[in-house]
MDAnalysis code that builds the backbone (N, CA, C; Angstrom):
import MDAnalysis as mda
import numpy as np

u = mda.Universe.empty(198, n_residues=66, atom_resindex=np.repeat(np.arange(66), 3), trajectory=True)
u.add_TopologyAttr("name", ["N", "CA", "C"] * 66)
u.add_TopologyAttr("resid", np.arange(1, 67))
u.add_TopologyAttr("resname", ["UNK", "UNK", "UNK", "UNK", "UNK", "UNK", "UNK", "UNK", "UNK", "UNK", "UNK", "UNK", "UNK", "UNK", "UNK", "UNK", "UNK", "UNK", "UNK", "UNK", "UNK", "UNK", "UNK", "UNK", "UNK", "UNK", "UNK", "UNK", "UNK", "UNK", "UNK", "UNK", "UNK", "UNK", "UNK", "UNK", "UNK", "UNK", "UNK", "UNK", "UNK", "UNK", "UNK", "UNK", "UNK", "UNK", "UNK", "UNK", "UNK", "UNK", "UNK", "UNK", "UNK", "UNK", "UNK", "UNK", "UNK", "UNK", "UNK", "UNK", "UNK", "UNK", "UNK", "UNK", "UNK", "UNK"])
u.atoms.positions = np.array([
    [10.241, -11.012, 0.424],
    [10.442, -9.763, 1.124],
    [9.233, -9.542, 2.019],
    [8.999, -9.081, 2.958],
    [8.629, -8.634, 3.993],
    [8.368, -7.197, 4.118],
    [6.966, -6.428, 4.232],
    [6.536, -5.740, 4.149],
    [5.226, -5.433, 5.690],
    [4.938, -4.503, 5.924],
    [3.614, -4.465, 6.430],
    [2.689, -3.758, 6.028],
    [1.102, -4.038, 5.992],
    [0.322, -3.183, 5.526],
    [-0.636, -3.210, 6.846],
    [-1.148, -1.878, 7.076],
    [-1.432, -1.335, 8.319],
    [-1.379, -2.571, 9.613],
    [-0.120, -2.565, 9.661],
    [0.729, -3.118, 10.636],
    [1.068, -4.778, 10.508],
    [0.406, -5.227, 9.603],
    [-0.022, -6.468, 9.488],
    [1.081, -7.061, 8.632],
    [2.091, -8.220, 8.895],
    [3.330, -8.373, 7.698],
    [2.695, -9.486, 6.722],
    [3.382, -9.023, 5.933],
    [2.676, -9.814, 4.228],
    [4.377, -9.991, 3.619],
    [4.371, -11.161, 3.012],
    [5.267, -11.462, 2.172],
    [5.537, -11.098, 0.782],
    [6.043, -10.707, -0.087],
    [5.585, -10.161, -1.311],
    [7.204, -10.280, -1.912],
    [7.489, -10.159, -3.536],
    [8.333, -10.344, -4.280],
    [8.931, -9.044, -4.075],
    [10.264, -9.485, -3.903],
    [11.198, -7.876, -4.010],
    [10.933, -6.899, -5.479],
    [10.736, -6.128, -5.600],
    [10.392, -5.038, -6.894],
    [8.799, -4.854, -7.262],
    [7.840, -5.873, -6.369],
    [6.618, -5.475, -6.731],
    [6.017, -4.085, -6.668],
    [5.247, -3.647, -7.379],
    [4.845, -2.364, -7.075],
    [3.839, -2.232, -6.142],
    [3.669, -0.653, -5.705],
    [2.538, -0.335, -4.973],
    [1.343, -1.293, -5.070],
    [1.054, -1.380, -6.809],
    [-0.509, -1.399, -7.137],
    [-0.406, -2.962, -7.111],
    [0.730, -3.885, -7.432],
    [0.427, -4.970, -7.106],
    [0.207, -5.510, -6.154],
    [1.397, -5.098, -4.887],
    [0.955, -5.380, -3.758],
    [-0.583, -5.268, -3.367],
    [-0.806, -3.974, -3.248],
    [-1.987, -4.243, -2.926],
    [-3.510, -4.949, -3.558],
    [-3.130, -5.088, -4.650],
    [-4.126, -6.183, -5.502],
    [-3.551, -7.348, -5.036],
    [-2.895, -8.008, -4.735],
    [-1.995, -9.401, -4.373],
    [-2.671, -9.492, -2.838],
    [-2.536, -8.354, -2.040],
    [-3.383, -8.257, -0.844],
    [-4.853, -8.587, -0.266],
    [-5.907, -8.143, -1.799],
    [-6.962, -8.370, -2.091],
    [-7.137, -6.967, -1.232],
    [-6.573, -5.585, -1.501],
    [-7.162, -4.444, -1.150],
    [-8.249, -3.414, -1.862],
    [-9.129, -2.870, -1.747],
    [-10.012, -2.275, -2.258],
    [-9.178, -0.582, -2.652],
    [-8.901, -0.846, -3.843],
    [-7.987, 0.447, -4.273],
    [-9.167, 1.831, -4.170],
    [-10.621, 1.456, -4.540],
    [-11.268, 2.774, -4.746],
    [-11.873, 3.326, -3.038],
    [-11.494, 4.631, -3.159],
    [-11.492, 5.869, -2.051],
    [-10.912, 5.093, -0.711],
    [-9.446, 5.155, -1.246],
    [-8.453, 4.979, -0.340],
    [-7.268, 5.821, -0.430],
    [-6.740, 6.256, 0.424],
    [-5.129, 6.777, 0.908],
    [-4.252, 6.105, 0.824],
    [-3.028, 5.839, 0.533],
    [-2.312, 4.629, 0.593],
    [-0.875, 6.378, 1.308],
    [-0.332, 5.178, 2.471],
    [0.717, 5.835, 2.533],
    [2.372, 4.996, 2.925],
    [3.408, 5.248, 2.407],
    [4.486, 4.620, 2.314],
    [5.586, 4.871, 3.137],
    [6.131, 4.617, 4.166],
    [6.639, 4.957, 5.240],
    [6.319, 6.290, 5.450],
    [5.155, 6.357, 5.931],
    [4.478, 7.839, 6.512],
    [4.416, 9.113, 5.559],
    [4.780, 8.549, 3.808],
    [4.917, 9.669, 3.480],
    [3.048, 9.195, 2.118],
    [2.383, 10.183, 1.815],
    [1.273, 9.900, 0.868],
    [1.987, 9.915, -0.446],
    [1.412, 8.385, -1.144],
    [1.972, 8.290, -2.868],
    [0.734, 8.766, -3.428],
    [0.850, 9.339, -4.221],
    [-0.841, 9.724, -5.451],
    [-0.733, 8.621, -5.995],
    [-1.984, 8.167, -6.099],
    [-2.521, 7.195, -7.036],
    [-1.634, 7.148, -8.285],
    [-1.105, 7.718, -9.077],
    [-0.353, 8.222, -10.420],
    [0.779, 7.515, -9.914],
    [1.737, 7.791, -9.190],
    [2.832, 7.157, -8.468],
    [2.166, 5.515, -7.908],
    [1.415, 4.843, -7.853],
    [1.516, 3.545, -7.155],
    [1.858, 2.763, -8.196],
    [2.141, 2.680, -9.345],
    [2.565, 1.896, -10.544],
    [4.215, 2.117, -10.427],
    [4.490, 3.079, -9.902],
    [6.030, 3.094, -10.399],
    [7.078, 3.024, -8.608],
    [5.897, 2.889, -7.680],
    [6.228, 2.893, -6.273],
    [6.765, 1.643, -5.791],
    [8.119, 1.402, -5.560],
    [8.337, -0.181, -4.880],
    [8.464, -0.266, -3.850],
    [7.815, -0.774, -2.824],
    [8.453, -0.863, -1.303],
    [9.335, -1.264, -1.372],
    [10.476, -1.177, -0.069],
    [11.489, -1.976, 0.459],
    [11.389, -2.960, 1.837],
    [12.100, -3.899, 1.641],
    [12.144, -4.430, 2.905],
    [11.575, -4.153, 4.112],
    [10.536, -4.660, 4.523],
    [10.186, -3.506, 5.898],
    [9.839, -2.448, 5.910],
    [9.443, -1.758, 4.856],
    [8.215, -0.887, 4.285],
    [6.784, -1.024, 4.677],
    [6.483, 0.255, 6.017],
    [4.957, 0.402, 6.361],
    [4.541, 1.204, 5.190],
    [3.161, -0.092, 5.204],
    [1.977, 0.386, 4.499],
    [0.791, 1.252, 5.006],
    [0.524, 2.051, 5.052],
    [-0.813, 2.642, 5.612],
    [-1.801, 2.964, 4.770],
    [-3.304, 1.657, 5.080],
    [-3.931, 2.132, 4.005],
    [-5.275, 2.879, 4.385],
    [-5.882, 4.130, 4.417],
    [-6.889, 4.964, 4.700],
    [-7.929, 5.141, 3.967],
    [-9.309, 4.535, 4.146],
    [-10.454, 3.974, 3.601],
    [-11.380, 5.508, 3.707],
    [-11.420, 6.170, 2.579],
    [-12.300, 7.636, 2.789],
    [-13.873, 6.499, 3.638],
    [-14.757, 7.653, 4.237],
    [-16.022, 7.248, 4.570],
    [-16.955, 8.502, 4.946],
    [-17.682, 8.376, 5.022],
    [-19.053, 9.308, 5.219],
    [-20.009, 9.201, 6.277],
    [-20.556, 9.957, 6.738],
    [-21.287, 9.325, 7.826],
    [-21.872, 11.195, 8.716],
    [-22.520, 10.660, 9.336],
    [-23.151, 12.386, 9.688],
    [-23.179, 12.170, 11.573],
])
């Protein structure tokens, strides 16, 4: 299956979850946004979240800076 994560397509097993995908990705889960066709999953929800087919990923890296 076919997915994108911030715009970028990645291949991945149909039913994987949020949290695998993005560990399978090699994404940095801590102080990030993750959002699923434009809508925000809570962290609590990425275990039980499956993309579909052609499912944008958007992933938003908190940061700091003055």
């Amino acid at each position: 299956m076919r997915v994108f994560i911030n715009d970028k397509a990645v291949e991945c097993e149909s039913g994987a979850t949020l949290t695998a995908l993005l560990e399978a990705n090699g994404v940095a889960t801590d102080n990030v946004a993750v959002a699923l066709d434009f809508e925000v999953i809570h962290r609590e929800a990425w275990d039980a979240t499956t993309p579909q087919e052609g499912s944008s990923i958007i992933i938003i890296k908190a940061s700091q800076g003055g």
